[in-house]
Each structure stands twice: as C-alpha cells, then as structure tokens.
SETOR-561612 format. One record per residue (C-alpha): x, y, z; residue in three letters; residue number from 1. Coordinates in nm, 3 decimals. Each point is the difference from the previous one (the first is absolute). Layout:
N
px_py_pz_code_pos
X_Y_Z_ALA_NUM
...
# end
This chain:
273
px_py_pz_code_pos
0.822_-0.611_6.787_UNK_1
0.082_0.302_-0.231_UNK_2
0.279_0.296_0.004_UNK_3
0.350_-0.021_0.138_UNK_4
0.097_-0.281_0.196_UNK_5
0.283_-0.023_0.265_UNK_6
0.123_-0.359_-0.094_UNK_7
0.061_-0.162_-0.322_UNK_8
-0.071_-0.329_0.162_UNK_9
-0.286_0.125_0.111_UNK_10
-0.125_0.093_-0.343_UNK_11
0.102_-0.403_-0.157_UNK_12
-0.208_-0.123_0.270_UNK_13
-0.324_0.203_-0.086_UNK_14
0.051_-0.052_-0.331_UNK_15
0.135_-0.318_-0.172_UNK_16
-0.152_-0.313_0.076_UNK_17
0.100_-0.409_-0.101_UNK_18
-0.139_-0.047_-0.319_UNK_19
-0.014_0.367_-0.120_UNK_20
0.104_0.165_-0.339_UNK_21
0.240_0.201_0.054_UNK_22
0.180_0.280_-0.205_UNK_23
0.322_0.167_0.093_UNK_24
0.044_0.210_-0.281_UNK_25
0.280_0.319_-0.117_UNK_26
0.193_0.046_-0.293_UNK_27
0.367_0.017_0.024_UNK_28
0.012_0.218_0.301_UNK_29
-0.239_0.025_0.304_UNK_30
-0.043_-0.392_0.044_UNK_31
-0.189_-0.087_0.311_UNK_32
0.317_-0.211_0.119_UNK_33
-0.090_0.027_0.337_UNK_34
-0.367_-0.071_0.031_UNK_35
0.083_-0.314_-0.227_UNK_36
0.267_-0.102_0.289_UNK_37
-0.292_0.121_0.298_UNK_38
-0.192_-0.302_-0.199_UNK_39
0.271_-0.261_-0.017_UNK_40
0.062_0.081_0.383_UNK_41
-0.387_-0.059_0.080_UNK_42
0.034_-0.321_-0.160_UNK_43
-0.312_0.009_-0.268_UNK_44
-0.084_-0.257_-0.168_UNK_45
-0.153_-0.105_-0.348_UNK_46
-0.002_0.298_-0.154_UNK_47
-0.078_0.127_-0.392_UNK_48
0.320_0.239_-0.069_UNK_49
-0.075_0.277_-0.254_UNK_50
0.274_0.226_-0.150_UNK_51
0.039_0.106_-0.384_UNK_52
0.363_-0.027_0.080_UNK_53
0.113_-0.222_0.316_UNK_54
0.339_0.012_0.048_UNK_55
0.226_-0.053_0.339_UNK_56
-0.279_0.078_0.229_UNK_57
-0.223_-0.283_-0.155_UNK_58
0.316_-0.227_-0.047_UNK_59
-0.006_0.030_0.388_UNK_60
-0.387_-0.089_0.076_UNK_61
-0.035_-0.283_-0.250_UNK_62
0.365_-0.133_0.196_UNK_63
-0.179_0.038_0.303_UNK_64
-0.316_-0.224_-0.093_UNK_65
-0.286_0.283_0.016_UNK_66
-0.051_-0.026_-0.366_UNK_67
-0.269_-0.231_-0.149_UNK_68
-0.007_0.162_-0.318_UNK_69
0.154_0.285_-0.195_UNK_70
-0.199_0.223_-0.211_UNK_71
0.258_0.236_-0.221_UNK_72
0.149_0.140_-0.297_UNK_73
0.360_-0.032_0.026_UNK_74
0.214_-0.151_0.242_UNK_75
0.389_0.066_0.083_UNK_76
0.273_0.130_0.197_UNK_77
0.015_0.339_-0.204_UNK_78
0.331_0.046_-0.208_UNK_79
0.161_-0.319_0.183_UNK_80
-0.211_-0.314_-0.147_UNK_81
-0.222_-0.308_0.152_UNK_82
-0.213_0.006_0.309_UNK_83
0.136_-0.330_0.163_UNK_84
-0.233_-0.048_0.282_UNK_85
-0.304_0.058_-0.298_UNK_86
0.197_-0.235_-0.204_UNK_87
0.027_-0.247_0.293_UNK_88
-0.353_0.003_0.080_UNK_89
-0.140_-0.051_-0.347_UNK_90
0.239_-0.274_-0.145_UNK_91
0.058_-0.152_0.356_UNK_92
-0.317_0.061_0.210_UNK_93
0.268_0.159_0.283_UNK_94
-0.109_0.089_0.265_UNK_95
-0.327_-0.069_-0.179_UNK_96
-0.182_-0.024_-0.363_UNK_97
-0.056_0.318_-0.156_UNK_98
-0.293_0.084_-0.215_UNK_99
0.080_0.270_-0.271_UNK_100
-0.291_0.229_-0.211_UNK_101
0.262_0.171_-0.223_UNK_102
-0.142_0.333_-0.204_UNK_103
0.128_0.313_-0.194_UNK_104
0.120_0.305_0.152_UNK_105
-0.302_0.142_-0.186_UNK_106
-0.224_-0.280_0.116_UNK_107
0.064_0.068_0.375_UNK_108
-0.015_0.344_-0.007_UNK_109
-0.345_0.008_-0.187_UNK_110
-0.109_-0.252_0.278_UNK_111
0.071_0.233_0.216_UNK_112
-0.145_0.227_-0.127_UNK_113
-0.380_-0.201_-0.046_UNK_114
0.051_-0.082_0.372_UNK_115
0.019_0.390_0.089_UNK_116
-0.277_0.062_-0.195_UNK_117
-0.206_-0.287_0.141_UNK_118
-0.017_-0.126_-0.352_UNK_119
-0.002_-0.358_-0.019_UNK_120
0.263_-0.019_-0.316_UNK_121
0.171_0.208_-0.182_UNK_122
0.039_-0.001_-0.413_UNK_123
0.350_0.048_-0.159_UNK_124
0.150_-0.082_-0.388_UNK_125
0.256_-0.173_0.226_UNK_126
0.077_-0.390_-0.011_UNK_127
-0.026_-0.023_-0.392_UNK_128
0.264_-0.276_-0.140_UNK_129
0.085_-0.177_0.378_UNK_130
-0.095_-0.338_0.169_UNK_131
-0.058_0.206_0.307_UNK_132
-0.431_0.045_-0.040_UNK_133
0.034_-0.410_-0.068_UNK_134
0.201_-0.050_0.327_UNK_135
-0.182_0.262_0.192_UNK_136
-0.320_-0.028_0.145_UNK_137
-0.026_0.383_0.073_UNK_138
0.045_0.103_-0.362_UNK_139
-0.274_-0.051_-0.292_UNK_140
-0.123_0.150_-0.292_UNK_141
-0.300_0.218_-0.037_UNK_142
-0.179_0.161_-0.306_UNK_143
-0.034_0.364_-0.039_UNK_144
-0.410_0.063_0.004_UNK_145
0.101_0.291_-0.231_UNK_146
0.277_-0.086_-0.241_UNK_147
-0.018_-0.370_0.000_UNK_148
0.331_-0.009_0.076_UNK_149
0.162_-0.252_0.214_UNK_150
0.180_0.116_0.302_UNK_151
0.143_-0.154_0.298_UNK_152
-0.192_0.044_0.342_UNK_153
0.215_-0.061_0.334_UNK_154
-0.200_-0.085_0.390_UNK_155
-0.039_0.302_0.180_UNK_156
0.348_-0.038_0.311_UNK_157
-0.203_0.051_0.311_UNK_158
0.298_-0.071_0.320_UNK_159
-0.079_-0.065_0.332_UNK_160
0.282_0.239_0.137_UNK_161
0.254_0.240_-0.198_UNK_162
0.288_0.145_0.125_UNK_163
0.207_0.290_-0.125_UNK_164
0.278_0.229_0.119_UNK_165
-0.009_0.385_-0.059_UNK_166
0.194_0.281_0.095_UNK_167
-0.240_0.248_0.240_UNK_168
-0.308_-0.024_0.188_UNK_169
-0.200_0.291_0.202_UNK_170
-0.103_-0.047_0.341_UNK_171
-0.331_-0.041_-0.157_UNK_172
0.083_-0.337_-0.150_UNK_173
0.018_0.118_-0.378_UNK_174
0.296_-0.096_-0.253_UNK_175
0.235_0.109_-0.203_UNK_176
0.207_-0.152_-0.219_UNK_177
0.203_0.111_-0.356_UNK_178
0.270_-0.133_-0.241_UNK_179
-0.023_-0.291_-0.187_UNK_180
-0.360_-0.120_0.097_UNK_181
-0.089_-0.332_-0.144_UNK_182
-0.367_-0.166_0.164_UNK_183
0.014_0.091_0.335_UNK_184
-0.323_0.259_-0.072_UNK_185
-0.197_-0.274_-0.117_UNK_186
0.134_-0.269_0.167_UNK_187
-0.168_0.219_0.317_UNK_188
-0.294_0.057_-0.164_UNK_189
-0.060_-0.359_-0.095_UNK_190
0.064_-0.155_0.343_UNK_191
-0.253_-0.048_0.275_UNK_192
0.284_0.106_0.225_UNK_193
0.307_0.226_-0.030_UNK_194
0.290_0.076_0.225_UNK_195
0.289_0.290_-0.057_UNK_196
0.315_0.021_0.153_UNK_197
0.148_0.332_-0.082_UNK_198
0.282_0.175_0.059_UNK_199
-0.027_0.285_0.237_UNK_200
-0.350_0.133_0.121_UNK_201
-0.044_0.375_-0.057_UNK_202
-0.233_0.285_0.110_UNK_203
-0.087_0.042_-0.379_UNK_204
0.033_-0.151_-0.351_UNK_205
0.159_0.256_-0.216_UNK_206
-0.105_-0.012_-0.379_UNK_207
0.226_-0.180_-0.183_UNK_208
-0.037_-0.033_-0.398_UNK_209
-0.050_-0.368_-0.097_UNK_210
-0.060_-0.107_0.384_UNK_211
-0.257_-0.239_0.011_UNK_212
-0.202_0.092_0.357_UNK_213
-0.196_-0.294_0.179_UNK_214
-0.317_0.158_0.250_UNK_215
-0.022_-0.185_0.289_UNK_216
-0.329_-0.093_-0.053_UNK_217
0.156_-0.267_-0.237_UNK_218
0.213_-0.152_0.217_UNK_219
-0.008_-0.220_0.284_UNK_220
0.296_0.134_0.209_UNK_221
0.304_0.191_-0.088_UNK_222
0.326_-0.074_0.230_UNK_223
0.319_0.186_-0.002_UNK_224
0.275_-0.214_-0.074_UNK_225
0.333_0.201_-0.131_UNK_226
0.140_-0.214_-0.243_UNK_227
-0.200_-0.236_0.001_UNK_228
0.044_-0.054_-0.397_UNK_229
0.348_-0.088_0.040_UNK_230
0.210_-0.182_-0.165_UNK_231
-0.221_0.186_-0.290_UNK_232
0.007_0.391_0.014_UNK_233
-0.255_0.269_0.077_UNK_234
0.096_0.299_-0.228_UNK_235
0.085_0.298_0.230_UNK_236
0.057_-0.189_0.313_UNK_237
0.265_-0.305_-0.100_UNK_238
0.211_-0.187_-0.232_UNK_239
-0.053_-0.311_-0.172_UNK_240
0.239_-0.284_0.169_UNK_241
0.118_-0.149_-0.343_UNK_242
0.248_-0.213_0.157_UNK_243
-0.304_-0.184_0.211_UNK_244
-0.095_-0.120_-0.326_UNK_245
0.282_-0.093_-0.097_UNK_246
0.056_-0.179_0.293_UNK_247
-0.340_-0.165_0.040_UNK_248
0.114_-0.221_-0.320_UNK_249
0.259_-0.207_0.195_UNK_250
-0.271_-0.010_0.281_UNK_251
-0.223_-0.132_-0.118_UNK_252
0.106_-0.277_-0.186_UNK_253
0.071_-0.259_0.259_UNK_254
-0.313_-0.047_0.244_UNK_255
0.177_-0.031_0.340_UNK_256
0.205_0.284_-0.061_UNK_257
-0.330_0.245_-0.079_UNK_258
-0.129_-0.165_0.271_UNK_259
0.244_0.134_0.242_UNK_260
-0.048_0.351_-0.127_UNK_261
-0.330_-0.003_0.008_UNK_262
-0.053_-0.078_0.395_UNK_263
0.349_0.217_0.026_UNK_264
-0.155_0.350_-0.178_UNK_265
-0.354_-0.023_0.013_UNK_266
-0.143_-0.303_0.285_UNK_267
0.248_0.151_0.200_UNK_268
-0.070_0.376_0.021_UNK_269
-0.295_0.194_0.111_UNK_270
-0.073_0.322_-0.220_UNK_271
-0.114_0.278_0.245_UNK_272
-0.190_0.140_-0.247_UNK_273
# end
C-alpha cells in the first residue's frame, strides 16, 4: 500500500496494529484529530502513545483504554489547564494503568531526530541538573571521545506508525505542509510507517517559503480528509475552535459524562474521508 488512499479507515487498518508505537504528532495547528479518532473507532489496543506535546486528542485515547504507555514532553489542555482523562489514568489506573517515559522538548525532538537518521541515539547538553536521566531508562550519559566532556545521550524514537495532518497533496501522493511545523518531518522519517491526511488534493504543489514537502516515497498512504485537524487549525484552510478547549475541561472531568461524548462525536460517526 503506498500513494493516495480513498478511505481513512482504510489507511488505520493497514497501518496500526495492537501493540504498536504510535505517534500522532503537530504543533499547535494541523493535529491529526481525525486519524487519532479513525483509531479509537477501530478499537486498538495496547498501544505506546508518542507526542512531544499530547493534549485533547491524547486526553481522548488514553480515556478510551488504547494507551499502555505515554512517551512525551509535555502534557495539557493548551491555555485551559489539566488533562483529566491522563490524570485519571495515571493516579487511578481508569480505564487502565498508564505507563509514562517523560523527556524534554529538546530530548524528544533529538530522538527524533537519531531515529530519522537511523542513528541509534542521539547526544545533547540537555538533562543537566534534573532527576529525569535517574527516572528514565531512555536517557544516560555519554563521554565525548574528543573533549572528555560529559554529555547526555537519548535512545534513538523508532514508531511503529506516525500520523500527521498537512494542508495539500498532488495526485502523485507527495506533501505539503507550512506554518508552524514542529516534528512531523521527522516523526515521518523515523517511523516504519506513515499516513497523511491532508487537506485538499491538488494537480501541483506550488512553492511555498518555509513549506516543509513530504515525497511519497516516504509515506505509506496519504488520504484527503478536509479538516481533519479540527478542533486544532490548519493555517490557510481553518480556524482554531478555542471554545472546544475550553469546553473539553468540564468534559472531561467526570468519566461517564466523557464517556457519553466520546461514543456521541467520535464511536458514533463515520469520517468519509
């Protein structure tokens, strides 16, 4: 399987297995809301959740039970507060225990990074002065063959699956994507696997400066799926829904009532893309 796809579903099926490490990754806009919801609707199970920053999406499939561990940076409902299915899961065990491996912004990226490059670590002056390298087992220090100096070495992230959202495709299967970019280029490059949902597909990608462009020889399939970053933005194409946020707070903080959304907005509907 490779190139554009007709059916989202289609694409979750191929791709994302029980047991998988999975990333789902964006920074502030493009989200991959609805592949993330494709996943909760196919029901998988035990999965390792990466994200440098999960917010509500996450919030959702560790409510849900698919998460067996989290693997992050930074975790919140952005400029509203807590995560209270996360919360739930990892002072509660609902629905289910939740193993964390937390890390910097700076350590996940860099991972990242090693796994695009096939590296098996990668070395950054990060860490210095925390309890994190103690706590994590992914983190460790390593001596410069050079200087002598001591640096910090972080695993290599190597995920099963990642998923991102971009603006354009051509009918060719390549992708295009520009604004705020965080790791969705490496995240890519680092998976075994990668699924797009885009947009709009077009005849051809325009240059863009900044755009980041994905060949479809990186990617496992690409699937149009207009706004399917929602209720994050995709710059050019949609707003951000800050009052979704807002709203998720109330939510999610009582586990019958995020329940009932949940089989409500996202067991209950079928994306056509």
């Amino acid at each position: 399987m490779s190139g554009l796809m007709g059916s989202l579903a289609e694409a979750v099926a191929c791709t994302v297995r029980d047991g998988d490490t999975v990333a789902l990754e964006g920074f502030t806009h493009l989200i991959p809301y609805a592949a993330g919801h494709e996943i909760i609707r196919q029901e998988r199970r035990d999965l390792t959740l990466v994200r440098m920053t999960p917010d509500i999406l996450y919030d959702q499939m560790i409510g849900m039970g698919m998460a067996a561990k989290l693997v992050f940076s930074w975790g919140g409902n952005p400029g509203v507060g807590s995560l209270h299915r996360f919360r739930d899961a990892v002072q509660n065990g609902w629905p289910r225990p939740l193993e964390l491996e937390e890390h910097s912004h700076a350590g996940m990226a860099n991972r990242y990074v090693a796994g695009a490059g096939r590296l098996p670590f990668a070395v950054l002056r990060g860490y210095a002065g925390t309890d994190l390298p103690a706590n994590t087992k992914n983190i460790d220090t390593i001596r410069c063959p050079f200087t002598g100096e001591e640096l910090t070495a972080v695993a290599a992230l190597r995920p099963d699956v990642a998923f991102v959202h971009a603006q354009q495709a051509d009918r060719d299967g390549n992708v295009q994507f520009w604004g705020i970019s965080g790791v969705q280029k490496e995240a890519v490059l680092s998976a075994d696997r990668a699924v797009v949902t885009v947009e709009e597909v077009v005849d051809h990608l325009e240059p863009r400066p900044g755009a980041v462009v994905l060949p479809a020889w990186v990617l496992t399939a690409v699937v149009a799926v207009p706004g399917g970053a929602a209720p994050s933005y995709a710059q050019g194409y949609s707003a951000r829904d800050n009052g979704f946020y807002q709203a998720w707070d109330a939510i999610s903080r009582d586990r019958d009532r995020f329940t009932a959304w949940m089989r409500e907005n996202v067991l209950g509907t079928v994306r056509k893309g």
